[in-house]
C-alpha positions as CSV (number, residue, x, y, z in Angstrom):
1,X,146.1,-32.3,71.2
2,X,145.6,-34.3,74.9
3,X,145.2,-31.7,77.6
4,X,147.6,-32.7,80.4
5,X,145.4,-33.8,83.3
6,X,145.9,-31.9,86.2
7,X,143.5,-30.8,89.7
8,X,143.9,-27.4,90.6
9,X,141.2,-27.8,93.7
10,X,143.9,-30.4,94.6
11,X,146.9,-28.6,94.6
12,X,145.5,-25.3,96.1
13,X,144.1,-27.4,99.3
14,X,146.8,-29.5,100.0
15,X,149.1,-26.0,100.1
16,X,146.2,-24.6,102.2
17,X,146.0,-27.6,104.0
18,X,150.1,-26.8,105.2
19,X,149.6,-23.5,106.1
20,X,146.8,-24.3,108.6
21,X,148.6,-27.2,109.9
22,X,152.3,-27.1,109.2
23,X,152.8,-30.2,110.6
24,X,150.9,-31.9,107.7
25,X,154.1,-30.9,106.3
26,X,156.1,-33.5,106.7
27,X,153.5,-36.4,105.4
28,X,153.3,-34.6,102.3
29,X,156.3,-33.7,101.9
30,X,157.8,-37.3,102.1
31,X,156.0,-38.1,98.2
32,X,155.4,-34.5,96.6
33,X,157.7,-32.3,95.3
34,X,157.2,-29.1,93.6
35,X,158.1,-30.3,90.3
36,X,154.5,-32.4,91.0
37,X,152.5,-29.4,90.6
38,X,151.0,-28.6,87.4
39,X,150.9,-24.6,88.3
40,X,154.0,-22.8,88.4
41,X,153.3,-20.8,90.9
42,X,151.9,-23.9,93.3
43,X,155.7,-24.9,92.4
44,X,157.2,-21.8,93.6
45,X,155.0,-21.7,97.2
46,X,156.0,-25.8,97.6
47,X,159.8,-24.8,97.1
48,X,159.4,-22.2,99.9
49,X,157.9,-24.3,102.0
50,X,160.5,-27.0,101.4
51,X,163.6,-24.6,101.6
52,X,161.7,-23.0,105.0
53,X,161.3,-26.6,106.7
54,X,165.0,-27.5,105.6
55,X,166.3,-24.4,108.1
56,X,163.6,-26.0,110.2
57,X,161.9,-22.4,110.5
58,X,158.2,-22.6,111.1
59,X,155.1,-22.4,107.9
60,X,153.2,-19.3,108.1
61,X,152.0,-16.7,105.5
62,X,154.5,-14.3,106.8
63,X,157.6,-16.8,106.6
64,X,156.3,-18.0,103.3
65,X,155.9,-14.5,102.0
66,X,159.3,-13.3,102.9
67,X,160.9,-16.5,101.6
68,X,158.9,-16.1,98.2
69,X,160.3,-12.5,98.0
70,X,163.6,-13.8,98.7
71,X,163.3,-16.3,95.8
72,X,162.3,-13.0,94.1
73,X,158.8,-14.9,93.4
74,X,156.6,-13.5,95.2
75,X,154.8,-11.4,92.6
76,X,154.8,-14.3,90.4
77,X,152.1,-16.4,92.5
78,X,149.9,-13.5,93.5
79,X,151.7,-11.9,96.8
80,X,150.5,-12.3,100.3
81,X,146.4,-12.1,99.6
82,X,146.9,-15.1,97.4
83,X,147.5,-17.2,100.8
84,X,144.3,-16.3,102.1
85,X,143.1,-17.6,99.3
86,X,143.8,-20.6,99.4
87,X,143.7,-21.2,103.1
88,X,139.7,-19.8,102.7
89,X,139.3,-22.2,99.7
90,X,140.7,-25.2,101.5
91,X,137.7,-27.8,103.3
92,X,139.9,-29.3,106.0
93,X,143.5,-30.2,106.8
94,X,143.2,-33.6,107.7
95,X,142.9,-34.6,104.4
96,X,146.1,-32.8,103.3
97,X,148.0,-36.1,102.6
98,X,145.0,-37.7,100.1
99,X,145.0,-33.9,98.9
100,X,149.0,-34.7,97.9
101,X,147.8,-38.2,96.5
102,X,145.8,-36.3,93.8
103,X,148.6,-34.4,93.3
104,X,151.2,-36.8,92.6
105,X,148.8,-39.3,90.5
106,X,148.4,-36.1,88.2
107,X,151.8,-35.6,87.9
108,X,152.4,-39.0,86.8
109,X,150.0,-39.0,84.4
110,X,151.5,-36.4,82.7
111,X,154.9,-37.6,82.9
112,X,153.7,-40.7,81.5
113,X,152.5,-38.6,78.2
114,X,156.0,-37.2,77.7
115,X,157.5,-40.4,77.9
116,X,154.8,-41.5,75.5
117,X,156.0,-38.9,72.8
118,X,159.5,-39.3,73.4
119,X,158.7,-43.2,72.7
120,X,156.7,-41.9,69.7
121,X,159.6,-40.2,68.4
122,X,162.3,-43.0,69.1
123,X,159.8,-45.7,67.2
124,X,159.7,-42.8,64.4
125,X,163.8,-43.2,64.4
126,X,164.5,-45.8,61.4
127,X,168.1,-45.0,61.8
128,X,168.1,-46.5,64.9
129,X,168.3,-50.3,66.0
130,X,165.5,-51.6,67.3
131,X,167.1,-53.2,70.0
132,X,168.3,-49.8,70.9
133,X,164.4,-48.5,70.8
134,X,163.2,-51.1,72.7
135,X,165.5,-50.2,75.3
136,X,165.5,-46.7,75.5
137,X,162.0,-47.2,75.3
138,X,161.7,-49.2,78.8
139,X,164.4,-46.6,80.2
140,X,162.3,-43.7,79.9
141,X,159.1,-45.5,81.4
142,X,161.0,-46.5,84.0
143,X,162.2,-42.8,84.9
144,X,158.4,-42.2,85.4
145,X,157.8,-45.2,87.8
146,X,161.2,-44.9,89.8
147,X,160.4,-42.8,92.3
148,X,157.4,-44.4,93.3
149,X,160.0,-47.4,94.2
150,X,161.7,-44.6,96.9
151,X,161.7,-46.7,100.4
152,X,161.1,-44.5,103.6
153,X,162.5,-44.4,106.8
154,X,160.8,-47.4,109.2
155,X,160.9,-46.4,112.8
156,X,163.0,-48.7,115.0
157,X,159.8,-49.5,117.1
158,X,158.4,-50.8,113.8
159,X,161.4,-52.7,112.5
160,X,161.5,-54.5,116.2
161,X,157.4,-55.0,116.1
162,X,157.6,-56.5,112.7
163,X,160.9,-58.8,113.9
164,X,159.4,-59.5,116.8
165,X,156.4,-61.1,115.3
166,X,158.3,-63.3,112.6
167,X,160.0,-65.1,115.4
168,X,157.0,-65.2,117.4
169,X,155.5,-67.2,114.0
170,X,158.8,-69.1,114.0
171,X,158.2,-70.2,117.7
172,X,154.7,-71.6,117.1
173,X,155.7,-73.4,113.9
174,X,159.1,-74.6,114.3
175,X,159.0,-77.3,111.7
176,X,158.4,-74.5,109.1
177,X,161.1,-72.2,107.4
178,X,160.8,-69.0,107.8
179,X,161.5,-68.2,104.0
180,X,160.3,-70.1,101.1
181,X,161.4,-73.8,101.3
182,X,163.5,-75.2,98.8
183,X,161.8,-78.7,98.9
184,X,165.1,-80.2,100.0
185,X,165.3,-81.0,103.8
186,X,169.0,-80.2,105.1
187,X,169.2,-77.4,103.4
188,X,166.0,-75.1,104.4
189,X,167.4,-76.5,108.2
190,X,171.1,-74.2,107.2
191,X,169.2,-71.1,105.3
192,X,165.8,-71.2,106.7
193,X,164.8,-71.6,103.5
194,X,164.8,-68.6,100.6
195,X,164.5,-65.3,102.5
196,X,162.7,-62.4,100.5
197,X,165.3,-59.7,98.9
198,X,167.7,-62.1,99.1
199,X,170.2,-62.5,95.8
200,X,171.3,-66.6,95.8
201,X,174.1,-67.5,93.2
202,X,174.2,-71.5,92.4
203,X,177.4,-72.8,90.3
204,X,178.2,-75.9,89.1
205,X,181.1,-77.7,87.1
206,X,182.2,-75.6,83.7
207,X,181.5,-76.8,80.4
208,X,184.4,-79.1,79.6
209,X,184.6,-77.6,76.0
210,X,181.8,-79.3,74.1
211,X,182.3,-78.5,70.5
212,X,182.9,-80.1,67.2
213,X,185.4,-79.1,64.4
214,X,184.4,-76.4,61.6
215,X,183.6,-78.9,58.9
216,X,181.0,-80.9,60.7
217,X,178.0,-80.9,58.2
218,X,174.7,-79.5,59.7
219,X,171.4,-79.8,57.9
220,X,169.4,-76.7,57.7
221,X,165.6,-76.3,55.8
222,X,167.3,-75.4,52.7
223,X,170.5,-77.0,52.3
224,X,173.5,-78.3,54.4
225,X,176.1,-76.0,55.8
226,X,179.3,-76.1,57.6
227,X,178.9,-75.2,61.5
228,X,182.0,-73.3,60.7
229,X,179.9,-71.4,58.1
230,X,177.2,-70.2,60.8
231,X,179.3,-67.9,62.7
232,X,177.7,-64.2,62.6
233,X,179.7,-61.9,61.0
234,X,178.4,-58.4,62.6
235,X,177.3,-59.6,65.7
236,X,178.5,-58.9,69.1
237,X,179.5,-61.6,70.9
238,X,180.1,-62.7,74.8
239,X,183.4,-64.1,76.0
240,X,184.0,-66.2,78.2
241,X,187.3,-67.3,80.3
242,X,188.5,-69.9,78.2
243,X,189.0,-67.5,75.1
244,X,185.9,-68.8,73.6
245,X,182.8,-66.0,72.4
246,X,179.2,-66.9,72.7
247,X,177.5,-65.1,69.7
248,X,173.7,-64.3,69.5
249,X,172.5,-66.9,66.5
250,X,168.9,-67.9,65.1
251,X,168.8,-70.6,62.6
252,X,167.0,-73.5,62.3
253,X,168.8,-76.9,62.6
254,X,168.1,-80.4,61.8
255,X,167.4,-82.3,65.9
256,X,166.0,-85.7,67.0
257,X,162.4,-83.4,67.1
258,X,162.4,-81.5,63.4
259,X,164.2,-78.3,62.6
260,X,164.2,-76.6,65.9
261,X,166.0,-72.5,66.0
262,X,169.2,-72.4,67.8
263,X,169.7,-69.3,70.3
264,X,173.4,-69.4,70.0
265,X,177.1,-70.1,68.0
266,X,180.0,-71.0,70.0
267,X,183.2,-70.7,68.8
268,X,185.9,-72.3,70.6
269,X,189.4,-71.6,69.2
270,X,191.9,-74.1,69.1
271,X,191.1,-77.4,71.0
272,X,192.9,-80.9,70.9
273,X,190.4,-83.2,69.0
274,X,189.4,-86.9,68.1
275,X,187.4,-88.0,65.3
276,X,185.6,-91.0,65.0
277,X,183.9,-93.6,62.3
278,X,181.2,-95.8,62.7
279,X,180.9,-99.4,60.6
280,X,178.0,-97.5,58.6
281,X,181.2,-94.8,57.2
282,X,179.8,-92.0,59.3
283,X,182.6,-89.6,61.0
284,X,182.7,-86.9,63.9
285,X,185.4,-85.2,64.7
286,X,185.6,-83.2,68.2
287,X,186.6,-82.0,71.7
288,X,187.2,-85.0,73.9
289,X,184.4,-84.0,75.7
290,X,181.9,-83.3,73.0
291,X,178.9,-85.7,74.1
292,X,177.2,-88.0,71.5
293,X,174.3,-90.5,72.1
294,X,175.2,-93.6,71.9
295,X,173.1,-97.1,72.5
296,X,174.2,-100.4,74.2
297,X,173.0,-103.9,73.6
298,X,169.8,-103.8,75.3
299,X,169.1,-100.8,73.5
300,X,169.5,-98.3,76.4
301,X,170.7,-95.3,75.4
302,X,173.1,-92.9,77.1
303,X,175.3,-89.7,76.1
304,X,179.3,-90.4,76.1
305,X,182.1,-88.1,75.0
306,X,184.1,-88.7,72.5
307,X,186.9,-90.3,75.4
308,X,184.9,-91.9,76.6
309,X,184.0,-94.4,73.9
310,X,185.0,-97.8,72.7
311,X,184.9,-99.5,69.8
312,X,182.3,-101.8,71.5
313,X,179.7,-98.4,71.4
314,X,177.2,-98.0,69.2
315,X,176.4,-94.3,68.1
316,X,172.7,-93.3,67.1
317,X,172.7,-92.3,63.8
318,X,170.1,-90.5,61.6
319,X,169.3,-91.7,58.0
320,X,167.4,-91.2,55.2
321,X,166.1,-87.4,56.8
322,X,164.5,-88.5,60.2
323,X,165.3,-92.7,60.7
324,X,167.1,-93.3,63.8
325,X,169.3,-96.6,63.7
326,X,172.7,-97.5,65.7
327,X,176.0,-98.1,63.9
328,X,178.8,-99.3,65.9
329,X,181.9,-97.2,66.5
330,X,185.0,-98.8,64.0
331,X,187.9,-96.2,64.9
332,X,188.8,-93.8,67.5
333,X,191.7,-91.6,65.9
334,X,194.0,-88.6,67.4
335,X,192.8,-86.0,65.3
336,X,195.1,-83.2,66.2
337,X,194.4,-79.0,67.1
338,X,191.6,-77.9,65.5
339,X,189.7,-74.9,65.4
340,X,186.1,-76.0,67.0
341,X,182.3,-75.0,67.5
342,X,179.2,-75.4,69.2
343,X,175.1,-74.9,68.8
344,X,172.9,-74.0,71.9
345,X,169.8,-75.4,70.5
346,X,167.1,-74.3,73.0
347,X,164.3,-77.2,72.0
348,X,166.0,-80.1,72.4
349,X,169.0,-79.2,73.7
350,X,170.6,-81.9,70.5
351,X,172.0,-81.4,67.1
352,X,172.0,-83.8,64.6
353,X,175.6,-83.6,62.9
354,X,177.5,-85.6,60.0
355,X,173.9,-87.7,60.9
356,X,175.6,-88.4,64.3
357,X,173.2,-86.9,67.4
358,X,175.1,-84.6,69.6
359,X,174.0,-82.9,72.9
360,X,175.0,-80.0,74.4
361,X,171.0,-76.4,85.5
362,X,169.0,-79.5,86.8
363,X,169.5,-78.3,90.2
364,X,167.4,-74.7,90.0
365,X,164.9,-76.4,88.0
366,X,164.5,-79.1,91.0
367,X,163.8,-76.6,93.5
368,X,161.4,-74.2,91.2
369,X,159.6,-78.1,90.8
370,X,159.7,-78.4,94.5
371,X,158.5,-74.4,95.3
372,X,155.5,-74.9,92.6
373,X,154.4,-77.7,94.2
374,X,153.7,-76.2,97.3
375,X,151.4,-73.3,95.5
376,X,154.2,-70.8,95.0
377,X,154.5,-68.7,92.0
378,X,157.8,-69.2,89.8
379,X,159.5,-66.9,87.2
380,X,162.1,-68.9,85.3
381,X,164.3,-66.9,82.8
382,X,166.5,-69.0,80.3
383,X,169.0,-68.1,77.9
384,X,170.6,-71.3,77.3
385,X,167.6,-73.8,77.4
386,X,164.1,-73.0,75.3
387,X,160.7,-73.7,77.0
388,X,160.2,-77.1,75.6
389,X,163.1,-78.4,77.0
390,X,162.8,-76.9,80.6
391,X,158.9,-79.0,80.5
392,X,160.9,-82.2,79.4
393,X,163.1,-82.1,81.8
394,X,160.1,-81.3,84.7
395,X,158.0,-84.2,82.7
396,X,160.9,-86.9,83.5
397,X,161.5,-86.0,87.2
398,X,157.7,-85.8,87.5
399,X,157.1,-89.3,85.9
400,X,160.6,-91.3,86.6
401,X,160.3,-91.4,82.5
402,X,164.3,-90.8,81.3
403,X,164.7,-87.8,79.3
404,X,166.1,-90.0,76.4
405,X,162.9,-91.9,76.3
406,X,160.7,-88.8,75.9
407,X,162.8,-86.6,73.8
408,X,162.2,-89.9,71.7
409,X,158.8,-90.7,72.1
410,X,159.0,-94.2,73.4
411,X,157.4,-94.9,76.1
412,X,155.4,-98.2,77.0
413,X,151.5,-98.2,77.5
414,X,152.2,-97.9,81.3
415,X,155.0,-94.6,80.9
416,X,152.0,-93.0,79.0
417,X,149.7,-93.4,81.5
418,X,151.8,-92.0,83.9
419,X,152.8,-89.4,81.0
420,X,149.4,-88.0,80.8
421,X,148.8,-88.3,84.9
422,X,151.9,-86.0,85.2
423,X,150.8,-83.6,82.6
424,X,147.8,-82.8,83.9
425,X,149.5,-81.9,87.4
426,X,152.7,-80.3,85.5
427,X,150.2,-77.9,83.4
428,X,148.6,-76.3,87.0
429,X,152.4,-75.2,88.8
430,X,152.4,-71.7,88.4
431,X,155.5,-71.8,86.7
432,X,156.3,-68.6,84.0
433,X,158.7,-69.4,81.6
434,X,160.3,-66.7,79.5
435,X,163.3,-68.2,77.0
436,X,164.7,-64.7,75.7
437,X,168.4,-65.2,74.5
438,X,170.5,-62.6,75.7
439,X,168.2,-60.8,78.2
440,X,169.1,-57.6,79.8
441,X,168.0,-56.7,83.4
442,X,165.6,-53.3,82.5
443,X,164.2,-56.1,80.4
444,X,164.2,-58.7,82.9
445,X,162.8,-56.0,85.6
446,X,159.5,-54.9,83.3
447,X,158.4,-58.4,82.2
448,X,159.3,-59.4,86.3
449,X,156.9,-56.5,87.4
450,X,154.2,-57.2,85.0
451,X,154.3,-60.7,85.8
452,X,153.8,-59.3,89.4
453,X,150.8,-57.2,89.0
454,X,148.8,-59.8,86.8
455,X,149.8,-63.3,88.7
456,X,152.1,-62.2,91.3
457,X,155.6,-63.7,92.3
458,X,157.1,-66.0,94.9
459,X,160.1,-66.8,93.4
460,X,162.7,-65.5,90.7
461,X,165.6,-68.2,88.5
462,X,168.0,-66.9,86.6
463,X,169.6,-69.2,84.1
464,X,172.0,-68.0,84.0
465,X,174.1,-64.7,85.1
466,X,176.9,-64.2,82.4
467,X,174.3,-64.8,79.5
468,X,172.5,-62.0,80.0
469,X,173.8,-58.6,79.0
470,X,174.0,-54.7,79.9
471,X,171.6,-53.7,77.0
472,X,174.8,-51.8,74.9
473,X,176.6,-50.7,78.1
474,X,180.2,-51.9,79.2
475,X,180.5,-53.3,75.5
476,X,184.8,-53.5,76.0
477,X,184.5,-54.4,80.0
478,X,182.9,-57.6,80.5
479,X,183.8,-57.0,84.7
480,X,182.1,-53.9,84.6
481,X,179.1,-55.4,82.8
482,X,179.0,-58.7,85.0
483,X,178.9,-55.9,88.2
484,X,175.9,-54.3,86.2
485,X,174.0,-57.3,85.9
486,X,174.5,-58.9,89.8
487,X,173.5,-55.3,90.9
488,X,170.6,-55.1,88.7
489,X,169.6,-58.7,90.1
490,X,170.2,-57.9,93.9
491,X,167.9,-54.5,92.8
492,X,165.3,-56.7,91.4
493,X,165.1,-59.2,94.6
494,X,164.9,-56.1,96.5
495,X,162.4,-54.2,94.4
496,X,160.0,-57.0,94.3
497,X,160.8,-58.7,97.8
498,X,161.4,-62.1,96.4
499,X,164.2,-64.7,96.3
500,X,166.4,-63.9,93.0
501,X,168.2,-67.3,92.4
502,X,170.8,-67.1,89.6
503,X,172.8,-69.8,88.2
504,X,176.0,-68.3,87.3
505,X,179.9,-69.7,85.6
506,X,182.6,-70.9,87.5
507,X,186.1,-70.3,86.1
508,X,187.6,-73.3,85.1
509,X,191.0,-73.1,87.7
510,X,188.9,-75.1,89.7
511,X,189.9,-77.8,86.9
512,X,193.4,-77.4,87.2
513,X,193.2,-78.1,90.9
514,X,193.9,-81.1,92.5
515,X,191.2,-80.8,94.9
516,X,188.0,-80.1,92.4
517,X,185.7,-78.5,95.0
518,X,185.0,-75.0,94.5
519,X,185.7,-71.7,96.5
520,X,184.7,-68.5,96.2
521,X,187.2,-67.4,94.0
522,X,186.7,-69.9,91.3
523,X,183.4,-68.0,90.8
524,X,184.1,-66.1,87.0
525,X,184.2,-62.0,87.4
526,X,183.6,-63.2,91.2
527,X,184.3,-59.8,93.0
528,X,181.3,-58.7,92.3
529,X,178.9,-61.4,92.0
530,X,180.4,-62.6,95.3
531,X,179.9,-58.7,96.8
532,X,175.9,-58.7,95.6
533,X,174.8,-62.3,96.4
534,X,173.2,-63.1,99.7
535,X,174.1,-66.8,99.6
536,X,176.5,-68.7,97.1
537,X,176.2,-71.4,96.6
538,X,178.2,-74.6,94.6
539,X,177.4,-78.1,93.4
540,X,180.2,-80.4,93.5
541,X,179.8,-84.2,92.5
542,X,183.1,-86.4,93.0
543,X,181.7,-88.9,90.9
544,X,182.3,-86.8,87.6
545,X,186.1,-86.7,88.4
546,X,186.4,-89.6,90.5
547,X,185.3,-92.6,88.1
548,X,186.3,-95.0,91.6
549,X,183.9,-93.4,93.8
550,X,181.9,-94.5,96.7
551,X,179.0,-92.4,96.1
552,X,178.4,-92.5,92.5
553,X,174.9,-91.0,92.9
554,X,176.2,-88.3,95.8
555,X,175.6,-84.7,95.3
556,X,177.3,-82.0,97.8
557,X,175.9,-78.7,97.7
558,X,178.3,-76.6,99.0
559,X,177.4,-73.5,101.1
560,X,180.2,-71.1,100.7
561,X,178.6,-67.6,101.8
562,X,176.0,-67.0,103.7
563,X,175.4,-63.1,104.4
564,X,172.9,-63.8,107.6
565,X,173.6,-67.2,108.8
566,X,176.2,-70.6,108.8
567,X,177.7,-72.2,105.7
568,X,178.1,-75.6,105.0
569,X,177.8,-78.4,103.4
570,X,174.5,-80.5,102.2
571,X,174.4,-83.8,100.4
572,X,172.1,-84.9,98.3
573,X,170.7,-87.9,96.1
574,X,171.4,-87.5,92.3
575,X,169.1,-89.3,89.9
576,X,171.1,-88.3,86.0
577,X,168.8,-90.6,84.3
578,X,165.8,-88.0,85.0
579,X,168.5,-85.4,85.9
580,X,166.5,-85.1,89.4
581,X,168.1,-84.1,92.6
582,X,166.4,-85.8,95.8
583,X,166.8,-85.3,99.9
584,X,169.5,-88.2,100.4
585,X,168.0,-90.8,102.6
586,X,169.1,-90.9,106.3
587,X,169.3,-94.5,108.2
588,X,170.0,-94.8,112.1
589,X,172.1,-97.5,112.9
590,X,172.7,-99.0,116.3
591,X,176.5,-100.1,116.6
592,X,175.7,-101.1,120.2
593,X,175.8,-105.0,121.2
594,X,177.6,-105.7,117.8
């Protein structure tokens, strides 16, 4: 059996330590508590003392023996001689706080051996999930480690001292942000770039509904199935506010890449659909804004939704198991309500369906491009996009290479050059990518602080919010569990003093709207996101509802809260070949003598 490690020469000086300086008190008092000691009756004399110094009555041997006999436990630790003891036994009072240190790292010890048997016995538990173990598990290590996270009290004169000094830096370099810069120009000028602690919430345009009808043919390694015919049974899912449920799903399905594992089913409900058939008698029938790829006449390729083809398209098809070719698009027919579904296929982010290649963020992952090339360290967590998709995307902003062309491996003797360049630069960002579906926040919050202590972190991106769940809590209030998870998130910036950038799900009554830019309310379960967040912020591009637009390639970040400082609004340069955001390019112009 392990002996639980303790220090008894520890504990008796630090409580000897107190009674010849009962000022060291109040040092030692801020991280010990009697629970700490491993004796009971060091407990009993560190209660005393705590219960004395709470009536603010002075530390002595006679107070302490009268409280003790109070407590009625004054026999139990030896009476009034045992004092002497221990103030004769103890080398010097000056050291009474490292005294306390010994102390508490004992006491964590052993509470880290309890916890180690109760994980013993919940691993031992085959009647229990092991999604339930796993996070019990964490729970009960964390119970350990929490108090150690307890913040003090800062004296004013040090809060104002440490101010002071941060806008004396700021004075001396006033071209630098005082946070970490974003990378893009107009907006580290309104937040001073990404303060530490701070929780920032980023959300775009909804999903328009991207799903294909129930008997759409999928190829899987063994045989072909129904997408209708992949729906979990027994699994839990996540809804959403369109009466559609995300539900956890790993299979492996036939993509432009191989058989790649999807992460999740979507199913729909009832939707208005179109089906299409191309000259080569393939057919697809889905939402009118379920994306296929389709090529043109040069042979550039480009994803369309179903309304938005012609018969002049040509859809990339898939023969004869992995043969890409283009067949051109013969009807376009009203196909009536039907019940529809989706894949999120991590790797790849495509789907190969009745042979047809379907497709199913860009600005977080600009700005984690931008942080890591200025040295900074970057924690990504994705639940809707795998690892190898996240690097294809960085690959084509880094090398002006379209995605298309790389998911497809066709690049010129030039593109590879600059292919291999980019790699080699790509490979040394200290980016950390961690593509667990349906993450929880105790689980977010260990791998978080482990990546701190080996690596360190700069920078935290969620992607995103309403994926992640509360671990088997709130499983019939999906308010109450959004409110769980932006707390835990604003925790976690807090805890580890970083940035905590989260993507997060606008409702879609911003698409009923005439005017399509989105407020605060249009954020989904937004009371509390909205309460936790720091800064929200939204990306609105007319050009997606306004085909007529002036600035086709415009991008307006919009600014909508901003706990310490303006809001507004920053435009910016949108590259959707590479699916790159840029600083938008500002030009002087002298309308004098014109």
């Amino acid at each position: 059996m392990t002996e639980s490690p303790y220090s008894q020469e520890a504990e008796e000086a630090v409580i000897g330590a107190v009674l010849i300086n009962p000022h060291s008190f109040l040092t030692v008092a801020a991280f010990l508590r009697p629970e700490d000691f491993f004796f009971l009756r060091h407990a009993h004399i560190w209660e005393a003392m705590t219960r004395l110094h709470e009536r603010k009555e002075p530390i002595d041997p006679v107070t302490l023996a009268e409280e003790l006999s109070t407590m009625g436990k004054l026999d139990d630790v030896g009476g009034a001689p045992y004092f002497t003891h221990l103030i004769a036994n103890t080398p010097t009072s000056v050291h009474a706080e490292i005294y306390g240190r010994i102390v508490e790292r004992t006491a964590i010890r052993r509470r880290l051996i309890v916890a180690a048997d109760e994980i013993k016995a919940l691993a031992s538990d085959e009647n229990q999930p092991i999604e339930h173990v796993t996070t019990s598990a964490e729970t009960v290590l964390f119970q350990v480690t929490d108090r150690n996270l307890k913040r003090e009290f800062v004296t004013m004169k040090d809060a104002v001292n440490d101010y002071f000094d941060r806008i004396e830096n700021l004075i001396q370099h006033q071209q630098e942000s005082m946070g970490l810069p974003s990378g893009f120009r107009d907006l580290d000028q309104l937040l001073g770039g990404f303060q530490k602690s701070d929780l920032l919430i980023f959300a775009g345009r909804p999903g328009m509904g991207k799903c294909v009808t129930g008997d759409t043919i999928l190829q899987l390694p063994d045989r072909y199935a129904t997408i209708e015919s992949l729906k979990p049974r027994h699994a839990l899912g996540i809804p959403d506010d369109d009466g559609g449920i995300y539900y956890p799903l790993e299979c492996d399905v036939l993509t432009p890449q191989g058989f790649k594992p999807t992460a999740y089913f979507y199913e729909s409900g009832l939707r208005p659909t179109l089906r299409i058939t191309t000259q080569a008698g393939f057919t697809l029938a889905g939402t009118y804004h379920h994306p296929i790829l389709t090529s043109d006449s040069l042979g550039q390729f480009a994803w369309k939704t179903l309304a938005e083809l012609t018969l002049d398209d040509y859809a990339v098809v898939v023969e004869h198991g992995s043969d890409y070719t283009t067949s051109r698009i013969t009807a376009i027919q009203d196909n009536g309500w039907q019940y529809c579904y989706d894949l999120t296929v991590p790797d790849g982010q495509a789907f190969i369906a009745n042979h047809i290649i379907n497709h199913n963020t860009s600005f977080m992952l600009s700005t984690a491009v931008n942080v890591a090339r200025i040295g900074a360290r970057v924690a990504i967590f994705t639940m809707e996009m795998g690892a190898d998709q996240l690097v294809q995307r960085i690959m084509a902003m880094e090398t002006g290479i379209s995605s298309h062309k790389l998911r497809l491996g066709r690049l010129s003797p030039q593109q590879y050059d600059r292919f291999v360049e980019a790699a080699g630069r790509v490979s040394r960002y200290q980016i950390f990518i961690d593509d667990t579906p349906a993450l929880n926040p105790i689980q977010m919050r260990t791998k978080c602080r482990r990546l701190q202590h080996e690596y360190g972190i700069d920078l935290v991106f969620v992607d995103y919010l309403q994926l992640m769940n509360a671990g088997g809590q709130y499983q019939n209030n999906r308010v109450q569990e959004i409110s769980y998870i932006s707390r835990a998130l604003k925790e976690l910036a807090r805890e580890l003093n970083v940035p905590v950038f989260s993507a997060a799900q606008l409702s879609r009554a911003v698409e009923q709207r005439q005017d399509k830019r989105p407020v605060l309310s249009d954020l989904r379960e937004s009371g509390s996101i909205e309460q936790d967040a720091d800064i929200v912020m939204f990306l609105y591009r007319d050009a997606i509802y306004n085909e007529a637009t002036e600035f086709p390639n415009q991008a307006d970040v919009i600014v909508a809260k901003h706990r310490n400082g303006p809001t507004g609004v920053i435009s910016l340069f949108f590259n959707e070949e590479l699916t790159k955001f840029q600083d938008a390019v500002t030009r002087q112009v002298d309308l004098g003598d014109r």
